[in-house]
C-alpha positions as CSV (number, residue, x, y, z in Angstrom):
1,X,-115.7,165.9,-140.5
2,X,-114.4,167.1,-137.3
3,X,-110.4,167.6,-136.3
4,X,-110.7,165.3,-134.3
5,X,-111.8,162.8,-136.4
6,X,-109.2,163.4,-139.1
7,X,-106.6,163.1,-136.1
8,X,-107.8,159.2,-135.3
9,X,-107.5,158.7,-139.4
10,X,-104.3,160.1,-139.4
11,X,-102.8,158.0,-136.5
12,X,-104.5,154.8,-137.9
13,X,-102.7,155.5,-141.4
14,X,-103.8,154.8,-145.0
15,X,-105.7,151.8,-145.5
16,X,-109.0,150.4,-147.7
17,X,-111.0,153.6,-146.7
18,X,-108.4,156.2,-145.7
19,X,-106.0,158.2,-148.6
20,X,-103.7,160.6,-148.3
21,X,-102.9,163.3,-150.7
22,X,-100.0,165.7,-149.8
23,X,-101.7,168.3,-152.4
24,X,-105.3,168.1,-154.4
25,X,-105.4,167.3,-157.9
26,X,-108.1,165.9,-160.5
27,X,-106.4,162.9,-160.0
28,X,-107.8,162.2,-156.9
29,X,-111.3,161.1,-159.7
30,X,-109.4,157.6,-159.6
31,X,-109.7,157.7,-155.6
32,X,-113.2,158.5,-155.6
33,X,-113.9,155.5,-158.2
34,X,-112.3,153.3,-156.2
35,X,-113.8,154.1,-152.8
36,X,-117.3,154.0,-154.6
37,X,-116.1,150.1,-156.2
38,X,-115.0,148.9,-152.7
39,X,-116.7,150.0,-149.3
40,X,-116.6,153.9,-149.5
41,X,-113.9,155.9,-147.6
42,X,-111.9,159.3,-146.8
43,X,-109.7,161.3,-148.8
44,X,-107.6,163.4,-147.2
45,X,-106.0,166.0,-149.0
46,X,-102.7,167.9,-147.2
47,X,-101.8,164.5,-145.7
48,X,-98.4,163.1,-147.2
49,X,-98.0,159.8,-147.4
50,X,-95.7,159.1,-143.9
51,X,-98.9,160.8,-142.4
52,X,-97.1,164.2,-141.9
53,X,-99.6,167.2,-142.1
54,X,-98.5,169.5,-145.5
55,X,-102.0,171.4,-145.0
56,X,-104.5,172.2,-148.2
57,X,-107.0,175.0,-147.9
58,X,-110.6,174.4,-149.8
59,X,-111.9,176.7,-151.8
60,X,-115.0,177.2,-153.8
61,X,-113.3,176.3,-157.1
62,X,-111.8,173.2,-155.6
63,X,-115.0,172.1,-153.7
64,X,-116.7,172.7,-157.6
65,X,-114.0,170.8,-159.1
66,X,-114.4,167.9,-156.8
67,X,-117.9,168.0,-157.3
68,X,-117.5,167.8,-161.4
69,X,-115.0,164.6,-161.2
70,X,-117.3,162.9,-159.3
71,X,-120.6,163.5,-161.7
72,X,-118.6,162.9,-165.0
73,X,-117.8,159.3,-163.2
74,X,-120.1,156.6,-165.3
75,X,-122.5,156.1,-163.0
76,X,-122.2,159.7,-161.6
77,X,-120.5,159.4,-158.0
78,X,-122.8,161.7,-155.1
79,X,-119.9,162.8,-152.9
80,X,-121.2,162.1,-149.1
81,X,-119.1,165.9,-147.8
82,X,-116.5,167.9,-148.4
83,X,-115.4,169.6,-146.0
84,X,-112.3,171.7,-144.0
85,X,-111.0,170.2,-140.7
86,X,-108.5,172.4,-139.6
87,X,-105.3,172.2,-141.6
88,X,-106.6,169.0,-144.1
89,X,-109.9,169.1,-146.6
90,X,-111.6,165.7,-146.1
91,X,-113.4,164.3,-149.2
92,X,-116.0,162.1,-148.1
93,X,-117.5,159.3,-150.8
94,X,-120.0,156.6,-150.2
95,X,-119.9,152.8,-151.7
96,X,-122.1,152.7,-154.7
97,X,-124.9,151.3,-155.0
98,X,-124.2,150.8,-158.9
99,X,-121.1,149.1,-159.3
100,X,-118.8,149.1,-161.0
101,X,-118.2,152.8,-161.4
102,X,-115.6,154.6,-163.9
103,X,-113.7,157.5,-164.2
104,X,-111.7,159.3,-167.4
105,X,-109.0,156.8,-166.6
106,X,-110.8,154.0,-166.5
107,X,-112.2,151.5,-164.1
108,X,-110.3,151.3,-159.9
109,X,-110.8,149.8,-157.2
110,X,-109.4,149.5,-153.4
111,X,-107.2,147.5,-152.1
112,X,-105.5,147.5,-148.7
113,X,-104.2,150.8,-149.1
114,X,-103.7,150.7,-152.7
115,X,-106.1,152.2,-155.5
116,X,-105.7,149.8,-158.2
117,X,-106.6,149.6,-162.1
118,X,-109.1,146.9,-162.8
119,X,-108.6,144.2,-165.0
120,X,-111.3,142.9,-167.8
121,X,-111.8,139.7,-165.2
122,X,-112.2,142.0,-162.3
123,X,-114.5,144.2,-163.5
124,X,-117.0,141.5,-164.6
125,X,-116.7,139.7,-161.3
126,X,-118.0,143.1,-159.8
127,X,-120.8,143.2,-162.1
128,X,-121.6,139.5,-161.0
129,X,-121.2,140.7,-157.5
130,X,-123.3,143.1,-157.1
131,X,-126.5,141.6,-157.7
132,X,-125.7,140.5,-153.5
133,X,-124.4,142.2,-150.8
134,X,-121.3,141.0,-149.3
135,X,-122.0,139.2,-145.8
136,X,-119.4,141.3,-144.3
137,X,-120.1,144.5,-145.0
138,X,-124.2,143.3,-143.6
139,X,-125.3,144.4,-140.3
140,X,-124.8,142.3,-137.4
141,X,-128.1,141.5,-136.1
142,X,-128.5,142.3,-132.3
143,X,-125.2,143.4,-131.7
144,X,-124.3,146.7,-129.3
145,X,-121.6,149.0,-128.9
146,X,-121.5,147.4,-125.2
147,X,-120.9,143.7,-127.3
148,X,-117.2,145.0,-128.5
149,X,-114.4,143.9,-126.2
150,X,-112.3,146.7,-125.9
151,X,-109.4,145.0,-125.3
152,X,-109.6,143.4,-128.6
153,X,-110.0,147.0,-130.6
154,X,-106.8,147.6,-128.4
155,X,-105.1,145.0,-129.2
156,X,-105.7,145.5,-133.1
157,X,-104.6,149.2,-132.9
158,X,-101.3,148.5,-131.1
159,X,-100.4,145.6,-134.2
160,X,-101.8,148.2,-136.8
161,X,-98.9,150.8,-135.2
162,X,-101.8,153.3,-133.8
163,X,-100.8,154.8,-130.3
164,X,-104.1,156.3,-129.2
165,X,-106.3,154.6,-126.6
166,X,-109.5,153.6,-127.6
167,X,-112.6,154.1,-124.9
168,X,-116.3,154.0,-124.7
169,X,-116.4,157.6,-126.1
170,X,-114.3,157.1,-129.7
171,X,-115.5,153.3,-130.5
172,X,-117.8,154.3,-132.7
173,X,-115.5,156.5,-134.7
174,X,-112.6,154.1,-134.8
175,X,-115.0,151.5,-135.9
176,X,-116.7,153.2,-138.9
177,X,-112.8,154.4,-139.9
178,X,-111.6,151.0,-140.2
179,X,-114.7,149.4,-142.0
180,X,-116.0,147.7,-139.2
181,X,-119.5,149.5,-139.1
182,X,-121.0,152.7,-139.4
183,X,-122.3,155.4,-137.6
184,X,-125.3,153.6,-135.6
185,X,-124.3,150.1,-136.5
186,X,-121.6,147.2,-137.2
187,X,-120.9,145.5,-139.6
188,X,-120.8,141.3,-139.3
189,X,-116.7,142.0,-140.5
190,X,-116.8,144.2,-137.4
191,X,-118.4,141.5,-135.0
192,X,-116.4,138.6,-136.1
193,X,-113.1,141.3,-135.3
194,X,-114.0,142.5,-132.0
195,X,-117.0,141.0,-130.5
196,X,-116.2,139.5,-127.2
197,X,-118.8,136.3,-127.9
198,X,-119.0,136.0,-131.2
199,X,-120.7,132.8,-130.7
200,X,-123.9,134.7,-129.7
201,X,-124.4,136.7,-132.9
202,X,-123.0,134.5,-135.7
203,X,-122.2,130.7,-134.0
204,X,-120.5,129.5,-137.3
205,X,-117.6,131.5,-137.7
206,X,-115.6,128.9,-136.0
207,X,-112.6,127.0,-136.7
208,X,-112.6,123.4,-135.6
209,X,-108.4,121.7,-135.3
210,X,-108.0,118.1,-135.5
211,X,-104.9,116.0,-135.2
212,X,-105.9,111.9,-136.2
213,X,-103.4,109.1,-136.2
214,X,-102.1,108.0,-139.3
215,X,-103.3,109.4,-142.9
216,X,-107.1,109.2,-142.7
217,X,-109.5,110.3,-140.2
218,X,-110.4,106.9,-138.8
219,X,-108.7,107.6,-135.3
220,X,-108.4,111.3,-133.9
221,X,-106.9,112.0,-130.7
222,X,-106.8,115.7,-130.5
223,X,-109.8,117.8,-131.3
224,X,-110.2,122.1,-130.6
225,X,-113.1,124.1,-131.6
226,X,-112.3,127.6,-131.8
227,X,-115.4,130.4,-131.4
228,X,-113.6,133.4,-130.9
229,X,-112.9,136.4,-133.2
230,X,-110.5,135.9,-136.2
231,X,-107.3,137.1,-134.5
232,X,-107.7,134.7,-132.1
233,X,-108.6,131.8,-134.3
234,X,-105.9,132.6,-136.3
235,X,-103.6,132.1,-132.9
236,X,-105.0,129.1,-131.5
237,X,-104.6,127.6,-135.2
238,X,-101.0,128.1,-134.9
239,X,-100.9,126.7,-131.6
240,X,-102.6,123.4,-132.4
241,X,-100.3,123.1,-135.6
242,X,-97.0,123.4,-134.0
243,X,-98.0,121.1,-131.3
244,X,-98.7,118.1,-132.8
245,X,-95.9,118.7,-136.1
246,X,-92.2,117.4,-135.2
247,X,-89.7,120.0,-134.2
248,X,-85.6,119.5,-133.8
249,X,-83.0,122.1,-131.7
250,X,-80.0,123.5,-133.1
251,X,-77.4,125.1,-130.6
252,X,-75.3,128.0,-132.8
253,X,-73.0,129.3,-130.6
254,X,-74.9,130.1,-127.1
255,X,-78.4,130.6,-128.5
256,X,-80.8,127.8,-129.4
257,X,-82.8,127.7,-132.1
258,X,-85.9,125.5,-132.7
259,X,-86.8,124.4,-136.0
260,X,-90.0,123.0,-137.6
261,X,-90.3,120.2,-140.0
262,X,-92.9,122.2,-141.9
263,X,-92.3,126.4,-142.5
264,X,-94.5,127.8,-140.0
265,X,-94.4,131.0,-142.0
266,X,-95.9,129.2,-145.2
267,X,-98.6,127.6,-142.5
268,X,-99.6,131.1,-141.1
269,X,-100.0,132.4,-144.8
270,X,-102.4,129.4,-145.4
271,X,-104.3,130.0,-142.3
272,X,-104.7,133.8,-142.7
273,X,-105.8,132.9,-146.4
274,X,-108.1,130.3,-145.0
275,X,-109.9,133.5,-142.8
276,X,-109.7,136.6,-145.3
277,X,-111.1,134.2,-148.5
278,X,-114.0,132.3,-146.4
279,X,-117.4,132.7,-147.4
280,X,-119.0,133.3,-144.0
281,X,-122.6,133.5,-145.6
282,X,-122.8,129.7,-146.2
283,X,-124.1,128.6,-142.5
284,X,-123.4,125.3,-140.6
285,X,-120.0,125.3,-142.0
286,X,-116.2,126.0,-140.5
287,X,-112.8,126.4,-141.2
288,X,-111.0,122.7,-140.7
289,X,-107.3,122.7,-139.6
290,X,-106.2,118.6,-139.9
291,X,-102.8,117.3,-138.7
292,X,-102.1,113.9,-140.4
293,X,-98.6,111.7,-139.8
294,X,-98.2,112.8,-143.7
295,X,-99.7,116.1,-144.1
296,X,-101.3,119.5,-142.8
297,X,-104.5,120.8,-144.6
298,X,-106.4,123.8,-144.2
299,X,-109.6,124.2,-145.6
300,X,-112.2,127.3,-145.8
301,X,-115.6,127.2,-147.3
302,X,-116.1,129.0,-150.4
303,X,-113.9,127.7,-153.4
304,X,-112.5,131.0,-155.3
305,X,-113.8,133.9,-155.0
306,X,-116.0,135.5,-158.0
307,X,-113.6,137.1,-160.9
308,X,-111.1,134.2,-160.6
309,X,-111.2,131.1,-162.6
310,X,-109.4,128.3,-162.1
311,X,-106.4,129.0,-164.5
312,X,-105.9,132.3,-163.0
313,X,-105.2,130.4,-159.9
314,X,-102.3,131.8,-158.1
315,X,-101.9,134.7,-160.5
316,X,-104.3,137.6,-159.9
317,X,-105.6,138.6,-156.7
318,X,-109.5,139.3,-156.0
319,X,-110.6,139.1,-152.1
320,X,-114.0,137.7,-151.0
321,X,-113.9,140.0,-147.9
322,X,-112.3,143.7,-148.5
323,X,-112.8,145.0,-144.9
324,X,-111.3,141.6,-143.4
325,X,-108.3,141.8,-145.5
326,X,-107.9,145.2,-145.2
327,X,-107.8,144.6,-140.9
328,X,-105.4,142.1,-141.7
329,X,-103.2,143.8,-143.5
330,X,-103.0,146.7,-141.4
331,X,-102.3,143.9,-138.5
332,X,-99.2,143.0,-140.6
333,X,-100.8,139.7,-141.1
334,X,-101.2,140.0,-145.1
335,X,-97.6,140.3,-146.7
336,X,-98.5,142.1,-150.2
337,X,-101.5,141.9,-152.8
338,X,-101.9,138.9,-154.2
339,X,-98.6,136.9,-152.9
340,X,-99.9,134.3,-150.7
341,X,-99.9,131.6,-152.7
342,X,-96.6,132.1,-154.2
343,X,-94.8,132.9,-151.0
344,X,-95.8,129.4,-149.8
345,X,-94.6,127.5,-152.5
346,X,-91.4,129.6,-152.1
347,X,-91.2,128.8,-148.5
348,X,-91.9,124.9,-148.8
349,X,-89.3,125.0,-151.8
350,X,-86.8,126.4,-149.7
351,X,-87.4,124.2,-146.7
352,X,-86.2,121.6,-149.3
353,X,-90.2,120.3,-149.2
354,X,-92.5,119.2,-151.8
355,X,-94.3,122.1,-152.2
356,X,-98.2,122.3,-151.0
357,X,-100.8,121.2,-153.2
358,X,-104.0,123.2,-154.0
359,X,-107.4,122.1,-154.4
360,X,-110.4,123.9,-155.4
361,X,-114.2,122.7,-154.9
362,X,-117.1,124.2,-153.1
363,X,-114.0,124.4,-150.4
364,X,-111.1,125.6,-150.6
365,X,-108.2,123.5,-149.6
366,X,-104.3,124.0,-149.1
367,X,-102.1,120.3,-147.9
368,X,-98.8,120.7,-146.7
369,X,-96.8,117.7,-147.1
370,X,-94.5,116.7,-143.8
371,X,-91.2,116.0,-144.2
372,X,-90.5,112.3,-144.8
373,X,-86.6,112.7,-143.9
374,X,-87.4,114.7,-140.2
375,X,-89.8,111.5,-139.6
376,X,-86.9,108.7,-140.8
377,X,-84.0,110.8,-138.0
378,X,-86.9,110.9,-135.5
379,X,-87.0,107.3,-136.0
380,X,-83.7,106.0,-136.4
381,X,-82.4,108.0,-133.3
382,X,-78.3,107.1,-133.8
383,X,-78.7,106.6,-137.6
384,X,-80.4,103.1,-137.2
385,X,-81.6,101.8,-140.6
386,X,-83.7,99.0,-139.5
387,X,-86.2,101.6,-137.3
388,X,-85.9,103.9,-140.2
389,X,-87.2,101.2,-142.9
390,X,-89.9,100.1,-140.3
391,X,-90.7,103.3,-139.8
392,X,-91.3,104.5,-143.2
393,X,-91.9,101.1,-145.1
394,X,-89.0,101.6,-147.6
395,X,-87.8,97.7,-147.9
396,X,-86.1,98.9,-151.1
397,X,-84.0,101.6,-149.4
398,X,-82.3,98.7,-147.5
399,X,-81.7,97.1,-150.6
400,X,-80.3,99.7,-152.7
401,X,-78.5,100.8,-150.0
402,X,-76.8,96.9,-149.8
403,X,-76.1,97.3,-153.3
404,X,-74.4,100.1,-153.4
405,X,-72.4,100.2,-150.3
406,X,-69.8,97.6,-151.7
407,X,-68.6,100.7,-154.5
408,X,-69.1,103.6,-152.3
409,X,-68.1,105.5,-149.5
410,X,-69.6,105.8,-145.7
411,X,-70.7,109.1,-146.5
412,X,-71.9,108.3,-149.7
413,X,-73.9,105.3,-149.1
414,X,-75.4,107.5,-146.3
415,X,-77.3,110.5,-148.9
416,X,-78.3,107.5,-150.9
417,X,-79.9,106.5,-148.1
418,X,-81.7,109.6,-147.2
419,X,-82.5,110.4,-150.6
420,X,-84.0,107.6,-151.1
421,X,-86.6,108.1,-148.4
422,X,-86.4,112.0,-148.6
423,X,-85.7,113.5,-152.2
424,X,-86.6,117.1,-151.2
425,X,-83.7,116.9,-148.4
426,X,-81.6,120.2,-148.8
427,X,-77.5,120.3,-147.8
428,X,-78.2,121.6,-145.0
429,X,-80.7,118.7,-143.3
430,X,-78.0,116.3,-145.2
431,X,-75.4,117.6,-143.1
432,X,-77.6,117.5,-139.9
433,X,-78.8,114.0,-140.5
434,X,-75.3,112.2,-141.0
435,X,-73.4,114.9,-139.1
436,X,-70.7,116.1,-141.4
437,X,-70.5,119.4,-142.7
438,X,-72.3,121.3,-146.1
439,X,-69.5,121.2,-147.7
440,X,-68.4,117.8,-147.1
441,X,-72.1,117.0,-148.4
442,X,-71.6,119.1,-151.4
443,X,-68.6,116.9,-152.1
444,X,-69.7,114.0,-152.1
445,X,-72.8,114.9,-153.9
446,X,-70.8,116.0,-156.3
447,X,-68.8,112.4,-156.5
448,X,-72.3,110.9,-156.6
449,X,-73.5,112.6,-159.5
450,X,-70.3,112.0,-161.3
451,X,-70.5,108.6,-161.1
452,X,-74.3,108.6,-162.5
453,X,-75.3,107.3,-159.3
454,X,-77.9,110.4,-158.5
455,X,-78.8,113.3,-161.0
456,X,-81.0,116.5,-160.1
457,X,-84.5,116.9,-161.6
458,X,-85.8,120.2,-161.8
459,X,-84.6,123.6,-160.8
460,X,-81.9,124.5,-157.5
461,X,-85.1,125.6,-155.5
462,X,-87.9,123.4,-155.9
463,X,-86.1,120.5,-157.7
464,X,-85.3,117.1,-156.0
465,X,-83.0,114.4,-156.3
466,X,-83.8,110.7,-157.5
467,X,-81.5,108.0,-157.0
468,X,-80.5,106.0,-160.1
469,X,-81.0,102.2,-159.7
């Protein structure tokens, strides 16, 4: 490996086929597995970790050593090079063809830029697995160097944190460092990344947004299909949602802020899950983004990937497409291994929503539930209950709210009211809706529950409130 090329590495940082070890030791065996269980990659030893050069010389005795790790891995691992490039020894190893491969410590694999033990589940996924080769990691039929937008490469290195410029001359290199092909070819990962028509070498990665009036799909009256590269499905996707979900202003002090009724941080998770977990080998098939008046879902072809079952759900981590997650997460687009799922339910929870609801077929498909209390003030304008009932169809709202109005409060009658209709509301959009203050609603939540007219059910965060008839 030339200087050179251990420079780009190096500004790029560690990642799904780049390590860094500030000084060699046999250790490294648990690299080498890993990189020959996931798509091959670089070890670079006299790196440290913050990508500062410590410098490592290589020897006979170390090159030996190397070479000895890697043939008493079970199946023996051929190391591509080793090699000296100028102040760091690069250690060069191939994906196996014989997965899953072990070491004295066991069984590793990659992820983002993490070497990770495998669990029992994980390893027998990978021995399911490998009787195919992943679609991404495939050669893109037809496709040239001259097919690869620059711009878009560009664009990817500046959100990964890299400050060199790519050009005609280093494609190639930066492309086989990042996973996206190899020396004389790319990869499909690499074409649905960075080609500038994707639509001409693989016409189903799309991503098709609907918006339909009510809660089926009898009447749709916005309709996008997206045939672009990921990042930019993953952009549009965002647009289209936060267009046609409700959104309120808040003026705190000078500065305005505008609020969403559904986390848009919980919907970007879904729709970056949506791209890194699709199968892309099934054909004729998309990625469906569907704004109802009740809910959001996403939905990806695929199901769970192998080496999950349904129980695990939410739990353990295993990624359909390495080299597309790993480009994500160097984006900043993936938050941490495995936390998707649970950072949305956090976020929907703390929004004071219900949180989303999974569902797992052939597809794979997340449903966001909108928020019934933003819909009843977008209704009611001035706190009218009559557009709010006809607006939501809660006839016995207006009755419960008759009956209890003769023993309570303004104030109070009012969070029945909203409970009622919204049982997920926090404090906070209490305080909004009626326009008094949190701790005026705390109070007279707290009068309420004294007088065993409303009681919590569940947990602070993720609990909800029922009224008591």
């Amino acid at each position: 490996m030339k200087p050179e090329d251990v420079q780009l590495l190096i500004g790029e940082g560690e990642g799904l086929r780049v390590e860094f070890k500030e000084r060699y030791s046999t250790k490294i065996d648990r690299d080498i597995t890993a990189f020959a269980n996931s798509r091959g990659g670089v070890i670079l030893l006299g790196v440290a970790d913050d990508g500062r050069i410590a410098g490592e010389t290589l020897s006979n005795q170390m090159k030996a050593e190397i070479l000895s790790l890697a043939r008493n891995c079970d199946p023996h691992i051929p190391v591509s090079r080793i090699s000296q490039a100028g102040e760091v020894v690069a250690v060069e190893i191939p994906e196996g063809p014989e997965k899953p491969y072990s070491c004295s410590s066991g069984y590793f694999r990659r992820l983002d830029a993490v070497t990770q033990k495998m669990s029992q589940k994980e390893i027998r996924g990978i021995f399911r697995e490998t009787t195919d080769l992943l679609f991404e990691s495939l050669p893109c039929p037809g496709i040239r160097m001259s097919d690869i937008s620059l711009l878009k490469v560009q664009s990817f290195l500046k959100e990964s944190g890299a400050s060199f410029k790519v050009d005609k001359e280093n494609l190639e290199t930066i492309l086989a460092s990042i996973g996206a092909g190899s020396k004389g070819h790319i990869n499909n990962a690499g074409a649905m990344m960075f080609a500038a028509d994707i639509g001409g070498f693989i016409p189903y990665c799309e991503l098709v947004l609907c918006a339909f009036k009510g809660t089926t799909k009898t009447h749709i009256y916005d309709r996008k299909d997206v045939r672009d590269s990921l990042p930019v499905q993953l952009k549009e996707a965002m647009e289209f949602v936060k267009k046609h979900i409700n959104i309120r202003s808040e003026i705190h002090e000078l500065d305005r802020h505008d609020i969403y009724e559904l986390p848009l941080d919980a919907l970007r998770e879904a729709l970056v899950n949506a791209v890194v977990h699709r199968d892309y080998s099934i054909r004729g098939t998309s990625i469906y983004v569907n704004v109802f008046d009740d809910r959001v879902e996403i939905e990806n072809p695929g199901g769970i990937p192998a080496g999950l079952s349904p129980k695990d759900f939410g739990k353990a981590s295993v990624r359909r497409n390495l080299v597309i997650a790993d480009l994500f997460h160097r984006m900043g687009k993936v938050e941490r291994i495995g936390s998707g799922i649970k950072r949305m339910r956090d976020l929907m929870a703390e929004a004071g929503l219900q949180r989303p609801r999974f569902e797992i077929t052939s597809f794979f498909r997340a449903i966001f539930f909108r928020d019934a209390e933003y819909a009843l003030k977008q209704a009611e304008g001035k706190n009218s209950r009559e557009r709010l009932g006809e607006k939501l169809g809660e006839r016995l709202v207006e009755k419960l709210v008759d009956k209890l109005v003769e023993k309570l409060g303004e104030n109070e009658s009012k969070i029945c009211h909203f409970l009622k209709t919204g049982k997920y509301s926090t404090i906070r959009a209490l305080a909004d809706v009626i326009g008094i203050s949190t701790t005026a609603v705390g109070k007279n939540i707290a009068k309420l529950k004294k007088k065993g007219v409303i009681r919590r059910v569940g947990p602070d965060k993720g609990g909800h409130w029922e009224v008591l008839n």
